[in-house]
C-alpha positions in Angstrom: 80.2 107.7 88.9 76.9 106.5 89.1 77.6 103.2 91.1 79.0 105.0 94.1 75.7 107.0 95.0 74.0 105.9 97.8 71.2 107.4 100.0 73.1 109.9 101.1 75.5 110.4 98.1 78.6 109.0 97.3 81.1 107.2 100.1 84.5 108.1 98.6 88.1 107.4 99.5 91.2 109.1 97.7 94.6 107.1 98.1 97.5 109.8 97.1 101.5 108.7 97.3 102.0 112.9 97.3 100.2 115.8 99.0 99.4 117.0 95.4 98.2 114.1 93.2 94.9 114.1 94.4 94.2 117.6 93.1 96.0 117.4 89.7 94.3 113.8 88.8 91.2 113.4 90.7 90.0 117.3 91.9 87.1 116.9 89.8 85.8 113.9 90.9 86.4 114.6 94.5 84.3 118.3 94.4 81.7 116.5 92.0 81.1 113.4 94.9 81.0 116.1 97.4 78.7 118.5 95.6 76.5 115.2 95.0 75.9 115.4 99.1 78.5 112.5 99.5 82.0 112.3 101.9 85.4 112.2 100.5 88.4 111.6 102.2 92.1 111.9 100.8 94.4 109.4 102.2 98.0 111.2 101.9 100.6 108.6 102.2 103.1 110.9 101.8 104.0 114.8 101.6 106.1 114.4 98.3 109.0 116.2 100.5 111.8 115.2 98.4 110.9 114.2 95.1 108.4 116.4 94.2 109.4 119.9 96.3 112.6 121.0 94.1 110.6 124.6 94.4 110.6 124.5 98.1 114.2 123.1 98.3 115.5 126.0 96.7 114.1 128.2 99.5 117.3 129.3 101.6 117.1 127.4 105.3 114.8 124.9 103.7 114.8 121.8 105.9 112.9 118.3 105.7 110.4 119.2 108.6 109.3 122.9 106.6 108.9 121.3 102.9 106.7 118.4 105.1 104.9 121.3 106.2 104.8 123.9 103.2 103.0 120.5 101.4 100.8 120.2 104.4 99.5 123.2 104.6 98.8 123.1 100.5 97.3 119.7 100.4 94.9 120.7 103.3 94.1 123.7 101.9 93.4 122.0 98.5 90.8 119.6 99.9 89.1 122.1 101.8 88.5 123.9 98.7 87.6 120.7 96.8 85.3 119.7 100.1 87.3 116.9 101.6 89.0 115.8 104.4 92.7 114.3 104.6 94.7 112.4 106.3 98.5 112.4 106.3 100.8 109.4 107.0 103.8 110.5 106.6 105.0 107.1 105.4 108.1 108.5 103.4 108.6 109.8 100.0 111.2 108.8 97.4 110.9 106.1 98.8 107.5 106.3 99.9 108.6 102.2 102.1 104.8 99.7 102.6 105.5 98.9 105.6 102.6 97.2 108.2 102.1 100.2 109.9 100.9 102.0 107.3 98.8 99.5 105.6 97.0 98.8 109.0 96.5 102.4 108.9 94.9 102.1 105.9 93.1 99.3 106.6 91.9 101.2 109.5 90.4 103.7 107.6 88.8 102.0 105.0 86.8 100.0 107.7 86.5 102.9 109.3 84.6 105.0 106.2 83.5 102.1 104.3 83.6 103.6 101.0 82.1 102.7 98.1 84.5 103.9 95.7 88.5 104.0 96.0 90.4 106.7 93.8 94.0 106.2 93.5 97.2 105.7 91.0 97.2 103.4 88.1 98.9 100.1 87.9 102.1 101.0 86.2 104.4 104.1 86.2 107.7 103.7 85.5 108.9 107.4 85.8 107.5 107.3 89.4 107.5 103.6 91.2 105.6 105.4 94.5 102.4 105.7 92.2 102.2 102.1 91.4 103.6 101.1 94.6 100.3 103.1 95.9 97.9 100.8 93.6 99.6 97.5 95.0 99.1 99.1 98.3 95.3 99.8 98.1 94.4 96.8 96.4 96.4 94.8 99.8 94.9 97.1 102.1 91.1 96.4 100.2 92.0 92.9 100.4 92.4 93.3 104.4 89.8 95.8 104.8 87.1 92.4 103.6 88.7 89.9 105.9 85.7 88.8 108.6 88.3 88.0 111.2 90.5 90.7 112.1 91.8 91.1 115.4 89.8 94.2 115.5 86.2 93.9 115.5 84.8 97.4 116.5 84.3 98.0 112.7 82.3 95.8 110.3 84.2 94.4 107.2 84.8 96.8 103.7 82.4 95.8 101.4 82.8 95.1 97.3 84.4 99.0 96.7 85.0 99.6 93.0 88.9 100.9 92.7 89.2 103.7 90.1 93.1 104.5 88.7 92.9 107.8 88.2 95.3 109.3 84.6 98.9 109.1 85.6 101.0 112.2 83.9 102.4 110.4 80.8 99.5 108.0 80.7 100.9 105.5 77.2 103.9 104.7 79.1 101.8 103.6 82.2 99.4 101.3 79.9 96.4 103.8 81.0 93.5 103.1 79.1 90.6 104.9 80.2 87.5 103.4 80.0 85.4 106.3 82.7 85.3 109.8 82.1 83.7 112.3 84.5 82.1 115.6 83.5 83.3 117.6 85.5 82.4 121.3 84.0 80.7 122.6 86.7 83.3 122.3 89.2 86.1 122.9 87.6 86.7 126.4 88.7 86.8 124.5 92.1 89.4 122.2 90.8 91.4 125.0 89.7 91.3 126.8 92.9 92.5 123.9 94.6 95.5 123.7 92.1 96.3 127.2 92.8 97.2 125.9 96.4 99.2 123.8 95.1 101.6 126.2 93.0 104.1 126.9 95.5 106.1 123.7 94.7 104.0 122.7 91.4 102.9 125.4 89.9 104.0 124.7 86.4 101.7 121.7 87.0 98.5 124.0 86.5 98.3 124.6 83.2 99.3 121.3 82.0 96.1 120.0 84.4 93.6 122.7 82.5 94.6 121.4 79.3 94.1 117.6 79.8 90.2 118.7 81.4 89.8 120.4 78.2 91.2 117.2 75.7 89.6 114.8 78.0 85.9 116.8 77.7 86.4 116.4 74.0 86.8 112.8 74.0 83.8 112.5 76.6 81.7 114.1 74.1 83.0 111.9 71.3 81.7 109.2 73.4 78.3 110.2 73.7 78.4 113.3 76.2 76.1 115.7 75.6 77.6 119.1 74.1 77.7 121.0 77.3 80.8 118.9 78.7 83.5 121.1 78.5 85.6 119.6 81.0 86.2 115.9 82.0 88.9 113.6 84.0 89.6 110.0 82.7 89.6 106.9 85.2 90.2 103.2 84.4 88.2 100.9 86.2 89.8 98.3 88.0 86.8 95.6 89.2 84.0 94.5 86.9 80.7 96.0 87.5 77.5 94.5 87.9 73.8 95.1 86.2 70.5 92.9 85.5 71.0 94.1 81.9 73.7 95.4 79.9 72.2 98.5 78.7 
């Protein structure tokens, strides 16, 4: 992802509805950016306590505050190993509700970090309205992040930051067309650590996650990767980019 390096490597943030998407669907790209001497930060707007814990709910005692902290403790330990750092909102999971204090926490932080490149859920998902609830969200809290004349002025405004959607699970019933993909061989033993931290409540998630870096490598190379790319993750860019030529 060429077009987020700057001097000092790529400025990226991760917005995740759940403590785990980030690793499944973006786990390359985020030990890749930080590998590349940038900063990554994961944005967790929820824990994915009740929709996507069933493991952890059938521990006996299991109560809303330990499942909120069983996915803590995963998703921190996750970006550790993939080189990040998170933050948690806690802003409610199936629902996962927009309200204002969560995107002006949001909006907070992207002034705060100025990225250059935002990673987050695709457009469309119908088998999970909190992922493309979390698009809407970013691309509002982008919006805000530009404005010139926010009440608070002790950080500058968020520049032109490229939004990547990052593949949903069943990506041709969410309209995902990738049109990015990201080697992302040499860290993937990283990206599989980090969804080894993640097995408690999604374990049977891993091997589906191996499998799509292996189909995806294929199709990078079929698109003019070089033979070494083994493993790859699919984006779909959201904003135009711009060149002096178009080659």
């Amino acid at each position: 992802m060429a077009s987020a390096v700057g001097a000092d490597g790529p400025s990226v943030v991760v917005v995740s509805a759940h403590a785990a998407d980030f690793v499944w669907r973006s786990g390359g790209a985020i030990a890749r950016a930080a590998e590349d001497g940038g900063s990554v930060t994961v944005l967790c707007l929820s824990y994915g306590e009740r929709g996507e814990s069933a493991a952890l709910w059938k521990d006996e005692g299991a109560t809303l505050e330990s499942v909120k902290a069983a996915r803590q403790e995963e998703a921190a330990a996750a970006a550790d190993v993939l080189g990040a750092d998170v933050v948690f909102f806690d802003a409610g999971d199936y629902p996962l509700r927009p309200t204002d204090e969560l995107v002006d926490g949001i909006v907070a932080q992207f002034r705060r970090l100025q990225p250059t490149l935002l990673l987050t859920h695709a457009e469309r998902d119908p088998y999970n309205l909190d992922h493309a609830l979390t698009h809407e969200i970013v691309l509002r809290a982008r919006m805000v992040a530009q404005a010139a004349g926010l009440p608070d002025r002790s950080t500058p405004p968020l520049g032109a930051a490229q939004v990547m959607a990052f593949e949903p699970h069943q990506p041709e019933q969410c309209g995902f067309v990738p049109n990015r993909f990201l080697d992302i061989t040499a860290v993937f033993e990283r990206k599989q650590a980090a969804m080894k931290c993640m097995g408690a409540a999604q374990g049977h998630l891993i091997d589906y996650y191996e499998d799509l870096a292996v189909r995806r490598g294929v199709q990078a190379r079929r698109n003019g990767a070089p033979g070494s790319v083994i493993h790859a993750e699919a984006f779909q860019q959201v904003f135009p980019t711009v060149g002096a030529t178009l080659w």
